[in-house]
N, C-alpha and C positions, 0 to 999 in steps of 0.2 A: 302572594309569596308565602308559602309553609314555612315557618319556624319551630322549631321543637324547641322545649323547654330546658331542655337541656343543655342545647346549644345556648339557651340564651344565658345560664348559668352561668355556662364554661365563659361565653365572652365576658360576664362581668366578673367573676374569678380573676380572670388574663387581664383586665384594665386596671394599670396601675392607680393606686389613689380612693378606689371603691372602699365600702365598705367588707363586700365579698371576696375582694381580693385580698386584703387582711385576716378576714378571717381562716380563708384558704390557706394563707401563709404559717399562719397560726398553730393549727388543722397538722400540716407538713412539719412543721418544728419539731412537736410534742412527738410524734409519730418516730422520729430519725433520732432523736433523745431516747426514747425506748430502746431502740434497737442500739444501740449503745451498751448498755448494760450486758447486753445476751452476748453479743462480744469478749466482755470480760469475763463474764460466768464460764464461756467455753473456753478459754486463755487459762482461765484458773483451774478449770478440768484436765486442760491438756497439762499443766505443771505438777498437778496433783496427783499425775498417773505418772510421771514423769515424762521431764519437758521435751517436746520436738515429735512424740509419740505420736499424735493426734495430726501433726503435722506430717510426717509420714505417710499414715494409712489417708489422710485424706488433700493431700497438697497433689498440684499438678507435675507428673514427671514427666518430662518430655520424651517422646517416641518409646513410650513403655505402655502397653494395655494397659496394666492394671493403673494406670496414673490416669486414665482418662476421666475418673469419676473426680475427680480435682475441678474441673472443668465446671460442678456445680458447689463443691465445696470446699475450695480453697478458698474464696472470697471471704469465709469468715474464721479463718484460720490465720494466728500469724506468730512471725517469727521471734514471741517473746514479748516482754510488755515497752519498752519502748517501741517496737514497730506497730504495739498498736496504740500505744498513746499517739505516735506522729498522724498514725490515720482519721484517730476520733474526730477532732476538730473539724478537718476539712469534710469527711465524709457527713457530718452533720448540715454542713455549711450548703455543699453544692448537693445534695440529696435534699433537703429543704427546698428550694427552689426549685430543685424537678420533679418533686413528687408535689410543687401546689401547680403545675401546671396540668395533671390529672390523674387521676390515682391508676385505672384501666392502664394509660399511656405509661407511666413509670412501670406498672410492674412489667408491660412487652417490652421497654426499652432496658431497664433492666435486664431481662433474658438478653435480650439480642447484644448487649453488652458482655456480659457474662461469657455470652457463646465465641462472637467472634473475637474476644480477648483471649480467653482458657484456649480453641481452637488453634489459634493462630501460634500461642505460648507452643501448646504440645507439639505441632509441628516445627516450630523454627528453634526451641529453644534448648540449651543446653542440655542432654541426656543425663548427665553427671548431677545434678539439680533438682530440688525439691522446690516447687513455686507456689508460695502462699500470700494469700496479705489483699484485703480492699485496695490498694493503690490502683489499679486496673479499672477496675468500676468507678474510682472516684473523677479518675483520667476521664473516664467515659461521659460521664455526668456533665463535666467540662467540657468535651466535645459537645453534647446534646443540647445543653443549653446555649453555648453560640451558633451554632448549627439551626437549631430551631430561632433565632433571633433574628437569622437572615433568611430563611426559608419560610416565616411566618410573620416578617416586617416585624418584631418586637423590639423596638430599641431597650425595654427591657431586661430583657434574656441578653442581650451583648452587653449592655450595661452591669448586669451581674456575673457575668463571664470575667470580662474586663477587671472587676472589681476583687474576684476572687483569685483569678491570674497574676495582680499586682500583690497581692497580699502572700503569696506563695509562690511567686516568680522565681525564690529559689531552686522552687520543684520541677520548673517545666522542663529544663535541660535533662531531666530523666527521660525525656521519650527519646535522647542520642547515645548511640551507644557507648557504653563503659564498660570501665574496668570493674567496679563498682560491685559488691553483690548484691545487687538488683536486677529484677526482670524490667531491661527496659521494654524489651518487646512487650509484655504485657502494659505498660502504661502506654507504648506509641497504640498497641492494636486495640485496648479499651478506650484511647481517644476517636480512634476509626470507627468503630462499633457506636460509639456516642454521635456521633457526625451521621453514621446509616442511621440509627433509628430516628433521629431528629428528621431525616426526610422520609422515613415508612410511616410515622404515627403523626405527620403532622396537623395542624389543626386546619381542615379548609371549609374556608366560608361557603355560603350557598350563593350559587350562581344566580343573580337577578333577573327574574322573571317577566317577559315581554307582558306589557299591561293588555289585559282584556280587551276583546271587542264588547264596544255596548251596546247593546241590541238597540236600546231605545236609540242609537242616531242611526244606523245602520239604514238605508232603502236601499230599494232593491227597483233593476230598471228593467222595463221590457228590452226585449229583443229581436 
């Protein structure tokens, strides 16, 4: 049976308790802490030029062309420094854990997040409406990893789903609709988008290989 090395990486990565799995986690922390920062730096641009500006030219507008480039960068756009203090946390939290299950996979599932979240937004949502903010990819993230915990037997990945759902259980009831101003469509359709890619990118073992014939027992009979 061929194994590649990489694979064998990836499974001790994914086993909880390893040392490589640790350190992957590790790896994924530091990495989602960074991108934190770049966050504020651009929040403190957008206020500096004056606030909502940034959010404007680059937030998703629903059924309007030129809003459709929202679709890649509204995600780091938001509406003001509490909406993106409420995101820092958790997008650390649940991006940590998805980006140590492979770095390749997170950044597809990411896009495919992204897309059919911002897609989904510009078509169903409000026209009146300017749609900005991670909560949609964080939704996602949350989708992916229980999505992947059952599609890749990880009690893991449910486990930490579970765990980040109970700690922000407040939040979930945003993917129902409101009155609210919030895009719930983008947190229900970046929870969608988290649930497809968990099953486009997931991890499959290799199918075990029927064992050899051995030549040395092998005869062979007249006829």
């Amino acid at each position: 049976m061929s194994y590649r090395l990489s694979d064998a990486r990836a499974d001790a990565e994914a086993k909880f308790g390893t040392e490589a799995f640790y350190a992957s986690l590790g790896r994924a922390f530091v990495t989602m802490c960074a991108v934190i920062p770049v966050l504020f730096l651009i929040e403190a641009i957008d206020v500096s030029i004056g606030a909502g500006r940034l959010d404007s030219a680059g937030g998703i507008i629903p059924h309007h062309i030129d809003g459709l480039d929202g679709i890649l960068f509204s995600p780091f756009l938001h509406a003001g420094w509490d909406h993106l203090y409420g995101n820092a946390v958790p997008l650390i939290l649940v991006g940590t854990f998805a980006l140590a299950g492979g770095t390749i996979r997170f950044i597809w599932s990411t896009f495919v997040i992204m897309l059919v979240s911002g897609v989904g937004v510009w078509f169903v949502g409000n026209p009146d409406t300017v749609v900005v903010g991670a909560s949609g990819v964080i939704f996602g993230y949350l989708g992916l990893l229980l999505a992947r915990g059952l599609v890749e037997r990880s009690w893991w990945n449910i486990g930490v789903a579970g765990f980040i759902g109970l700690l922000y259980w407040y939040q979930i009831y945003n993917i129902l609709p409101t009155d609210q101003p919030i895009s719930w469509q983008g947190h229900l359709l970046g929870l969608a988008g988290g649930i497809i890619a968990a099953f486009l990118f997931r991890r499959r073992r290799p199918k075990p290989q029927p064992p050899l014939l051995n030549p040395t027992t092998t005869t062979l009979t007249d006829i």
